[in-house]
C-alpha positions as semicolon CSV with decimal commas, in nm:
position;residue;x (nm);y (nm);z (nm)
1;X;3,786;-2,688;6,288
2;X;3,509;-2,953;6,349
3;X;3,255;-2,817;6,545
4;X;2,963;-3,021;6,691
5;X;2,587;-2,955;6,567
6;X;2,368;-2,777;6,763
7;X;2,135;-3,069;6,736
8;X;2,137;-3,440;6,691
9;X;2,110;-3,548;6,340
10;X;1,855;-3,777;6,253
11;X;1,936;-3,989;5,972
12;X;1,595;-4,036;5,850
13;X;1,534;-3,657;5,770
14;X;1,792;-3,653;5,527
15;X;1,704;-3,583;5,152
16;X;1,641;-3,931;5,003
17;X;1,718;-3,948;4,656
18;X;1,538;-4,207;4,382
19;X;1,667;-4,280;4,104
20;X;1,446;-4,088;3,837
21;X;1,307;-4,303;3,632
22;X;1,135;-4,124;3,244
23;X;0,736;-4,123;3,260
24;X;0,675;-4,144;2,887
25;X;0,357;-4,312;2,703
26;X;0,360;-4,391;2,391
27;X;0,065;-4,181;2,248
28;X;-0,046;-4,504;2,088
29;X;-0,001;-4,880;2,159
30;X;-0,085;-5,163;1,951
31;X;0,018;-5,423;2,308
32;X;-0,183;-5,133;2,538
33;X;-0,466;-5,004;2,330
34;X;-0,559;-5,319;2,110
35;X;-0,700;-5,562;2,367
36;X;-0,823;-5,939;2,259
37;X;-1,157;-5,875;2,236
38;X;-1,087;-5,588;1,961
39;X;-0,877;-5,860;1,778
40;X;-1,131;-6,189;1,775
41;X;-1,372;-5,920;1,654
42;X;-1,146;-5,759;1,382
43;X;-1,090;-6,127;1,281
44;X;-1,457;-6,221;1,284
45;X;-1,541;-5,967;1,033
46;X;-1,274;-6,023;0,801
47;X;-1,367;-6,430;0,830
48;X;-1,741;-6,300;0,748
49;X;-1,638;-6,111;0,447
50;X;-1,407;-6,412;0,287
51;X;-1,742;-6,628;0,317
52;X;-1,960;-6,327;0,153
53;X;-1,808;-6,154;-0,144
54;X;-1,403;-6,061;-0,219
55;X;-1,348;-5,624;-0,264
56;X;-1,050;-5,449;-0,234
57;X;-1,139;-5,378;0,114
58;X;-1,151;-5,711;0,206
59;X;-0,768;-5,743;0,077
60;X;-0,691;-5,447;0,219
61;X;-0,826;-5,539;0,598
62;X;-0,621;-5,867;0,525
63;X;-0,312;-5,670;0,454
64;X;-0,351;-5,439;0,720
65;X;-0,417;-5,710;0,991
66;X;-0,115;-5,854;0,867
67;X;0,103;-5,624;0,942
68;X;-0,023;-5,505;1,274
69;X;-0,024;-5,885;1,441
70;X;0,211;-6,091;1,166
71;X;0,274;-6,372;1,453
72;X;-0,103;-6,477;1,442
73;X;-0,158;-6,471;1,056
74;X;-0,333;-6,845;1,096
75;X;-0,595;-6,616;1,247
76;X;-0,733;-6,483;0,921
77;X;-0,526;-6,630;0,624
78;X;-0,666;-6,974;0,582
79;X;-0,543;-7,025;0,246
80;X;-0,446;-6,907;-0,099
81;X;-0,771;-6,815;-0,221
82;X;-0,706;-6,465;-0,110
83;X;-0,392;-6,481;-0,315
84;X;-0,569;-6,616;-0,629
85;X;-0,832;-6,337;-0,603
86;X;-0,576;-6,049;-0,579
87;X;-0,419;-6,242;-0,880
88;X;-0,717;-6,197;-1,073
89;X;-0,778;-5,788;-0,972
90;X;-0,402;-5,723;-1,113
91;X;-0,421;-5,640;-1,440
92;X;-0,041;-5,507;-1,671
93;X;-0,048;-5,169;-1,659
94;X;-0,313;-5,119;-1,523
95;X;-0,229;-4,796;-1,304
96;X;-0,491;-4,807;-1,045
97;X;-0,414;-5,128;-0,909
98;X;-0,101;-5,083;-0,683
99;X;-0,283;-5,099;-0,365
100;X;-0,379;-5,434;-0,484
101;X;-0,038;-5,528;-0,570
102;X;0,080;-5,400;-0,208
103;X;-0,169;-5,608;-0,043
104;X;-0,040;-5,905;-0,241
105;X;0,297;-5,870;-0,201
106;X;0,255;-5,775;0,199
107;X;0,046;-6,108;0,269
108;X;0,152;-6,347;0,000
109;X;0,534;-6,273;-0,097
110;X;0,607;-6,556;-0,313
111;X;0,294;-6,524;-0,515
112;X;0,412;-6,179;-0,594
113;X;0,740;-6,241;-0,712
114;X;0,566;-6,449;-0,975
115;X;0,462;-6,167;-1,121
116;X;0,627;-5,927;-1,395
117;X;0,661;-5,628;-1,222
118;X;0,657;-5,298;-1,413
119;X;0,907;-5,034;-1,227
120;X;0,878;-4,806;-1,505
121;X;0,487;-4,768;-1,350
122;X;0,611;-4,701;-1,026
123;X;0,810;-4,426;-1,144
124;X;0,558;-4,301;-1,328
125;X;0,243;-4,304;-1,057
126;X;0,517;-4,161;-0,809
127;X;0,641;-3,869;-1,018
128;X;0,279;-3,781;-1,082
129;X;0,149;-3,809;-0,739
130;X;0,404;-3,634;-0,624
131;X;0,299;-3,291;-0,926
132;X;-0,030;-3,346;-0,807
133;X;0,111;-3,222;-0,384
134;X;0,281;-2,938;-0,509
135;X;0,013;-2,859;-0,696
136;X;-0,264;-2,915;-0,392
137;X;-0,494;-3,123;-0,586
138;X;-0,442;-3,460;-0,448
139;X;-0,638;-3,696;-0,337
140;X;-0,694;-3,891;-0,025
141;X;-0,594;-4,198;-0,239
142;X;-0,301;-4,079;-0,395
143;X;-0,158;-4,057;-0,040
144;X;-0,236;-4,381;0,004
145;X;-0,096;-4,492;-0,333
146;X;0,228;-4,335;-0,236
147;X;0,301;-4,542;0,038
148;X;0,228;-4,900;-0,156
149;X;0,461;-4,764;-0,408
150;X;0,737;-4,675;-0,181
151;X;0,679;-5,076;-0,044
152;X;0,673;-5,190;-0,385
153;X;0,977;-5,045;-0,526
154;X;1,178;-4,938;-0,227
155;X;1,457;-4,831;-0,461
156;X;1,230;-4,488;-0,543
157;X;1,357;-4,199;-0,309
158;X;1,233;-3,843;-0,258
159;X;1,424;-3,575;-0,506
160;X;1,485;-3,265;-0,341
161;X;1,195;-3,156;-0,568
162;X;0,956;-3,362;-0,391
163;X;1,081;-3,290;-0,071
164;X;0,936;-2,966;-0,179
165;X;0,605;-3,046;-0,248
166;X;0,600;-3,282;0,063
167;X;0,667;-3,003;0,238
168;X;0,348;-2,848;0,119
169;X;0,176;-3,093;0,345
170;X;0,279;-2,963;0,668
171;X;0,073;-2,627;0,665
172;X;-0,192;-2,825;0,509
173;X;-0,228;-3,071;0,825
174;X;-0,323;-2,837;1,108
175;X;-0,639;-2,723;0,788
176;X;-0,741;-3,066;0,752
177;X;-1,009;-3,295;0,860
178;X;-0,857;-3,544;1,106
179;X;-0,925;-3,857;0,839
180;X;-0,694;-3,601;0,606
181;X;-0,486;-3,524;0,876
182;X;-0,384;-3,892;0,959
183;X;-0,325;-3,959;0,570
184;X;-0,059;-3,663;0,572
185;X;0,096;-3,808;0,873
186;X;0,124;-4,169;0,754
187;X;0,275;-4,037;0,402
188;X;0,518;-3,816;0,565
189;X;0,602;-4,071;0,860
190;X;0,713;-4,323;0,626
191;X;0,904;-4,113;0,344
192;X;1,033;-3,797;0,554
193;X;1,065;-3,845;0,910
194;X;1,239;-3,520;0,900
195;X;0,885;-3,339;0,780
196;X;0,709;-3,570;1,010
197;X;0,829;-3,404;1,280
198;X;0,745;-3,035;1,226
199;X;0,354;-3,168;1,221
200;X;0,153;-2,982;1,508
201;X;0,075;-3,326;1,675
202;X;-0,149;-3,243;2,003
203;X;-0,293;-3,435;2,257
204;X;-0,638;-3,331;2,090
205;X;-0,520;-3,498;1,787
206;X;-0,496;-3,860;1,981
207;X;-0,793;-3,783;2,186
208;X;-1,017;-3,752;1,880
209;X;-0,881;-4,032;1,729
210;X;-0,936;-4,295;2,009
211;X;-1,258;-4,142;2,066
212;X;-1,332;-4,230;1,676
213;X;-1,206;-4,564;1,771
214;X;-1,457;-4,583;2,014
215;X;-1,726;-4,466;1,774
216;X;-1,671;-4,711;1,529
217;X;-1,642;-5,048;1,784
218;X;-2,005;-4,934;1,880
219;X;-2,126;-4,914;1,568
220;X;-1,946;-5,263;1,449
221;X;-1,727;-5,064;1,146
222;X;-1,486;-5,309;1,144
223;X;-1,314;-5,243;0,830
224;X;-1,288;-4,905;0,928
225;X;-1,157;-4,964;1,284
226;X;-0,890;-5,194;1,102
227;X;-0,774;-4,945;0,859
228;X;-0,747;-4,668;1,114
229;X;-0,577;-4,886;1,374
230;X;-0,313;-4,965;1,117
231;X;-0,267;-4,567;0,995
232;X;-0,250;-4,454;1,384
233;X;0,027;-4,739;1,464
234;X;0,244;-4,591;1,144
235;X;0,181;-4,262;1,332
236;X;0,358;-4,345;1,662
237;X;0,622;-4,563;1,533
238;X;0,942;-4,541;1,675
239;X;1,048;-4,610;1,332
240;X;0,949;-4,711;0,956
241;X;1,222;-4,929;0,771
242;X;1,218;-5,095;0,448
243;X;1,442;-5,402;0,470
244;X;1,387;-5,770;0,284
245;X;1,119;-5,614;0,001
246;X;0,890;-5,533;0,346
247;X;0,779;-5,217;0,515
248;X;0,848;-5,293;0,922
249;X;0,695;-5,053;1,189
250;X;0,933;-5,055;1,460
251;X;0,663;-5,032;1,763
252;X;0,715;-4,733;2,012
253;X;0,866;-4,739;2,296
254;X;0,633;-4,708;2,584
255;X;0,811;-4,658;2,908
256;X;0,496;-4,741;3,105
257;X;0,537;-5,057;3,036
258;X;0,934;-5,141;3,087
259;X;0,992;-5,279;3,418
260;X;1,287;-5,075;3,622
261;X;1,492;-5,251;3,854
262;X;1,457;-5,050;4,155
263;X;1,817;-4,926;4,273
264;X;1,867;-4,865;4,679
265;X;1,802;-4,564;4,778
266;X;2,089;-4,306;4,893
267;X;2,084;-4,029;5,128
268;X;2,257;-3,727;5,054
269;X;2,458;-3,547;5,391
């Protein structure tokens, strides 16, 4: 039986319901957290250090500002001379030059596939950086070494073996200084995702890093700045894939930043 209410009801005291939209930020943004002024001066001092002497950081800041804004490459890569230098630091077997070798083949593609490439090396640099982290004697550069290899000869994969000694890594990051934790992040980021994700990432750990972003703007530590912007944005990829000989960092998502179509609102009765 329909009874009346005791009351009137009045429409606009009804629950309103919005449509719920996700409030996630990306913990770090290339688009958000790099603004122009950080670029023109990133690109300044790279300029500056083409006019005063060539060092592997100077191919390295080129390689890493490469990948982080590919679309504006005119920026900082006037020419080939860059090429021609790298060129000249690679020497046949020569085992501690595959950071040189990434840089070269990140920037300047064809120039690379010009040159005889020794997988057999690869193989061999992986297998032993890979003894050295079960072993806990690595160093910071062998991390680094392990990710130019993987974008060098993307055919290498972890062996259930390594995956072991990767593993090793994860109690190791929360002991670490953050400049060791960020290399154990990148390394496992890019060849176990799976690993990646039982890291005790905090809040602290992004604080202290854009406040060490900060630090080094003031200070003018360019090369620095660049090298840590490029580990951090490896860090909060949405994804690392190896496709056409490259290493692509599929940028997070940051839901800040999406515009939502705002639905009409319903009442519920």
């Amino acid at each position: 039986m329909i009874t009346k209410s005791e009351r009137p009801i009045n429409i606009k005291d009804l629950v309103i319901e919005e449509p719920k939209v996700m409030d996630e930020i990306a913990p770090f943004s290339i688009k958000r957290d790099i603004d122009e002024q950080n670029y023109q001066a990133m690109v300044k001092f790279l300029n500056n250090r083409f006019m005063l002497r060539w060092s592997e950081d100077t191919g390295e800041t080129a390689c890493n500002l490469y990948t982080l804004f590919p679309q504006r490459r005119e920026d900082f890569i006037k020419d080939n001379s860059l090429s021609d230098t790298l060129l000249d630091w690679i020497r046949p077997g020569d085992s501690e030059r595959f950071r040189y070798k990434y840089f070269l083949k990140t920037v300047f593609p064809d120039v690379y596939d010009q040159f005889p490439v020794n997988k057999k090396l690869f193989e061999e640099r992986w297998t032993e950086i890979m003894k050295n982290i079960g072993e806990g004697n690595q160093g910071s550069l062998d991390l680094e070494d392990l990710v130019c290899i993987k974008a060098l000869d993307q055919d290498l994969v972890v062996s259930k073996e390594q995956k072991k000694n990767l593993e090793d890594l994860v109690p190791r990051f929360n002991r670490a200084t953050l400049a060791n934790q960020v290399r154990k992040a990148v390394v496992l980021k890019v060849l176990s995702p799976e690993l990646f994700d039982k890291l005790n990432i905090t809040d602290d750990f992004w604080k202290n890093n854009r406040e060490y972003l900060n630090f080094l703007k003031k200070e003018n530590r360019w090369l620095d700045f660049v090298k840590r912007v490029y580990q951090l944005n490896i860090i909060s990829a949405q994804e690392i894939k190896f496709q056409n000989g490259e290493m692509v960092i599929v940028p997070p998502v940051d839901l800040k930043e999406v515009n939502v179509v705002p639905l009409p609102e319903t009442r519920r009765f």
